[in-house]
C-alpha positions in Angstrom: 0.5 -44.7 20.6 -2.1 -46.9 18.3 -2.8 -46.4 15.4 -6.8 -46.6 16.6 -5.7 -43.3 18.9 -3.5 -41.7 16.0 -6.5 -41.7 13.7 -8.9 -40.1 16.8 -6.4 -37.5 17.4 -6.3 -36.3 13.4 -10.6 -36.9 13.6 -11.1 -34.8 16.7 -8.8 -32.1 15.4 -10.4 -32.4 12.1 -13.7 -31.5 13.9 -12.6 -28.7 15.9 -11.0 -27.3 12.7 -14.2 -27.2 10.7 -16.1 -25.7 13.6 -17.1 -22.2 13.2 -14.4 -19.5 14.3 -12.5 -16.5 13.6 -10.0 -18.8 11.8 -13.2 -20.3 8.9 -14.8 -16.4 9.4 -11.8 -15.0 8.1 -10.7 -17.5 5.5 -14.1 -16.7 3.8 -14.0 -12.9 3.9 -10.1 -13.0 2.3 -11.5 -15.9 0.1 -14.5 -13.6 -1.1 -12.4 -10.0 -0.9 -8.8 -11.0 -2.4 -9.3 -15.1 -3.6 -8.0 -18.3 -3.2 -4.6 -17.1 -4.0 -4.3 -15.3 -0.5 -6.8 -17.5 0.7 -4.2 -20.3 0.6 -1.6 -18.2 2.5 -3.6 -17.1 5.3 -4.9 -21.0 5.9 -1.4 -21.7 5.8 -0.7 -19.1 8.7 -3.8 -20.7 10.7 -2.2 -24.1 10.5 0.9 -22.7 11.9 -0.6 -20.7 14.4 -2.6 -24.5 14.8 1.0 -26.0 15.3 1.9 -23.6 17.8 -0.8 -23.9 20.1 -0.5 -28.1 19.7 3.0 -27.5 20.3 2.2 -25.4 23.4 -0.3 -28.4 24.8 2.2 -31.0 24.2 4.7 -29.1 26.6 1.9 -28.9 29.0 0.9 -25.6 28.9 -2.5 -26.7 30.4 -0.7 -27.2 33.6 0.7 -23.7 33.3 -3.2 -22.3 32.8 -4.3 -24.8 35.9 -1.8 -23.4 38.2 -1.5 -20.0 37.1 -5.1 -19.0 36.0 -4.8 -15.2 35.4 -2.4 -16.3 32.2 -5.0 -17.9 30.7 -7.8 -14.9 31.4 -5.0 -12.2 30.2 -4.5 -14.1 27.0 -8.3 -14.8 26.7 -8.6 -10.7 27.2 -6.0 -10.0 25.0 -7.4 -12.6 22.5 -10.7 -10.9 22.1 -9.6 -7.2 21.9 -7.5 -8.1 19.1 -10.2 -10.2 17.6 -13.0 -7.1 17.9 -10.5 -4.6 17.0 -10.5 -6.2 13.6 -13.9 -6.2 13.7 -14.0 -2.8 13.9 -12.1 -2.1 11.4 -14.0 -4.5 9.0 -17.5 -1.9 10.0 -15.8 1.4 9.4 -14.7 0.3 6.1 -18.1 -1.3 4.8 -18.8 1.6 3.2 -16.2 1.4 1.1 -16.2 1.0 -2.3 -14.9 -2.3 -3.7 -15.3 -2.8 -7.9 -13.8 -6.7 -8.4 -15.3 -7.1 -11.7 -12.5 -7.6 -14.4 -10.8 -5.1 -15.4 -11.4 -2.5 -12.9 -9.3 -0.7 -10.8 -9.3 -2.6 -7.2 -7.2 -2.9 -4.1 -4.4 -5.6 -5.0 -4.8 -8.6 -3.1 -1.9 -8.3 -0.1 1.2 -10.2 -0.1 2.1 -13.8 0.7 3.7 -12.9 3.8 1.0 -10.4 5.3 -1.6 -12.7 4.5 0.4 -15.4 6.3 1.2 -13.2 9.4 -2.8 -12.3 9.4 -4.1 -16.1 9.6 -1.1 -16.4 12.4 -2.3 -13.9 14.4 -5.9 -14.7 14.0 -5.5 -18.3 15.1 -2.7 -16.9 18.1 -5.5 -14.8 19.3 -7.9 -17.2 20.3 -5.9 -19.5 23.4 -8.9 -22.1 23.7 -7.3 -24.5 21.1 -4.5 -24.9 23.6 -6.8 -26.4 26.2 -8.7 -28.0 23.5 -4.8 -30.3 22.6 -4.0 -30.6 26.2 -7.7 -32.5 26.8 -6.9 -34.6 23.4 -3.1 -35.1 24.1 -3.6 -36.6 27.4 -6.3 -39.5 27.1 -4.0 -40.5 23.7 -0.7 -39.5 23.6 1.6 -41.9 26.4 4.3 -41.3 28.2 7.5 -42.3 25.9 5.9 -41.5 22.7 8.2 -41.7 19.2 9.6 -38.2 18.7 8.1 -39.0 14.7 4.9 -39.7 16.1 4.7 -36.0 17.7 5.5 -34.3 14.4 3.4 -36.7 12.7 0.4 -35.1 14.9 1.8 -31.7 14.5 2.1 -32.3 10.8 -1.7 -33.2 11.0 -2.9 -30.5 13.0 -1.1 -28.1 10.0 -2.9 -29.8 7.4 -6.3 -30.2 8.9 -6.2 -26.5 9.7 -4.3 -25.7 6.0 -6.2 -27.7 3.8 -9.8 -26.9 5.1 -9.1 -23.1 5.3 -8.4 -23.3 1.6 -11.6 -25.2 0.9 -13.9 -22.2 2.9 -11.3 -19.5 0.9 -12.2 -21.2 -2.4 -15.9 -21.4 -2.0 -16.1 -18.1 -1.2 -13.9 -16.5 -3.5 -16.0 -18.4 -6.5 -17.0 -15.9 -9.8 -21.0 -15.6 -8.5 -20.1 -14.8 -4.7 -17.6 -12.5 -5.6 -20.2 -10.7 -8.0 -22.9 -10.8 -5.4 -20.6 -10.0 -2.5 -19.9 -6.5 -3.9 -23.3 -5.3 -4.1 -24.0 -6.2 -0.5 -20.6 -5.3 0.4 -21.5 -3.2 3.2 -24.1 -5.6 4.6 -21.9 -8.2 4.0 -18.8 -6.7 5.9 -21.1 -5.7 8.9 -22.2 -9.2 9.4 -18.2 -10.5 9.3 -17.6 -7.9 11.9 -20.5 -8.6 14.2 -19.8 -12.1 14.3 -16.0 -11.6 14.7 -16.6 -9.2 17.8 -19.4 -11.9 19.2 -16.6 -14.3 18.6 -14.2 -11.8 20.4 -16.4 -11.4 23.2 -17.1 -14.9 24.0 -13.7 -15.7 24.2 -12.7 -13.0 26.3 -15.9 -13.7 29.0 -15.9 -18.0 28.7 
């Protein structure tokens, strides 16, 4: 593998990562509700959910989807009802109170590990980045390929997915949209769940 491809692979990815998503949707809500703190831990469990799926390209699961189709549409399904059951949960609790100014009495942020396994399963949920690898792995990645140059790319894809996460989770867990986000908080909330159940929906029906 060249060097020239290498550096397409990590671009394309990089591209695909910054593209609107559940992934980027819910980096920025735990980046606005609970900081960069958790922020950082969840990114980190969308780059290894990001790893999984590269993983599961690289071991041709495409060919799996190709010759078995309703495992693709089941995980699609199963995908998207996850994906608007969160949704849901994020509109019934709009209306509740949330005081993060300091001092006050607040929800404590939620641990390393739950914040982890909540990026994982938000990035598990949605299957399309699996066909998205298998379409980059093939044109790029020869036959007889270095076993270092494979986690190289799996390396990349954590840290593409890792490192812009935490960007989206620190913008939005900045002083001012902190402040402003718990004034519209209910507002706010509503449009995270719409778009995550739009998001939900389009993957379970494309």
């Amino acid at each position: 593998m060249t060097l020239a491809a290498f550096l397409a692979v990590a671009f394309l990815h990089l591209m695909a990562a910054i593209s609107p998503g559940p992934a980027v949707l819910m980096a920025a809500r735990t980046g606005v509700t609970e900081g960069l703190r958790t922020g950082f831990f969840l990114a980190c469990g969308i780059g290894a959910g990001g790893v999984v799926w590269a993983l599961a390209a690289l071991f041709g699961l495409n060919l799996v989807f190709e010759a078995a189709p309703r495992l693709l549409w089941s995980l699609k399904i199963a995908g998207g009802l996850y994906l608007i059951w969160m949704a849901v949960r994020m509109w019934r609790e709009a209306r509740t109170p949330l005081d993060l100014s300091a001092g006050a009495a607040a929800r404590p942020p939620r641990s390393r590990l739950s914040a982890f396994r909540l990026g994982l399963t938000t990035q598990l949920a949605n299957p399309k980045p699996a066909v998205l690898f298998s379409a980059i792995f093939v044109g790029t990645v020869p036959q007889g390929t270095p076993i270092w140059v494979y986690g190289a790319l799996l390396a990349v894809v954590f840290l593409n997915e890792t490192v812009w996460n935490t960007l989206v989770a620190r913008v939005f867990s900045f002083e001012p949209t902190r402040t402003g986000y718990i004034g519209l908080k209910t507002l706010v909330d509503r449009a995270f769940g719409g778009m995550l159940a739009l998001l939900g929906l389009k993957i379970a029906a494309t």
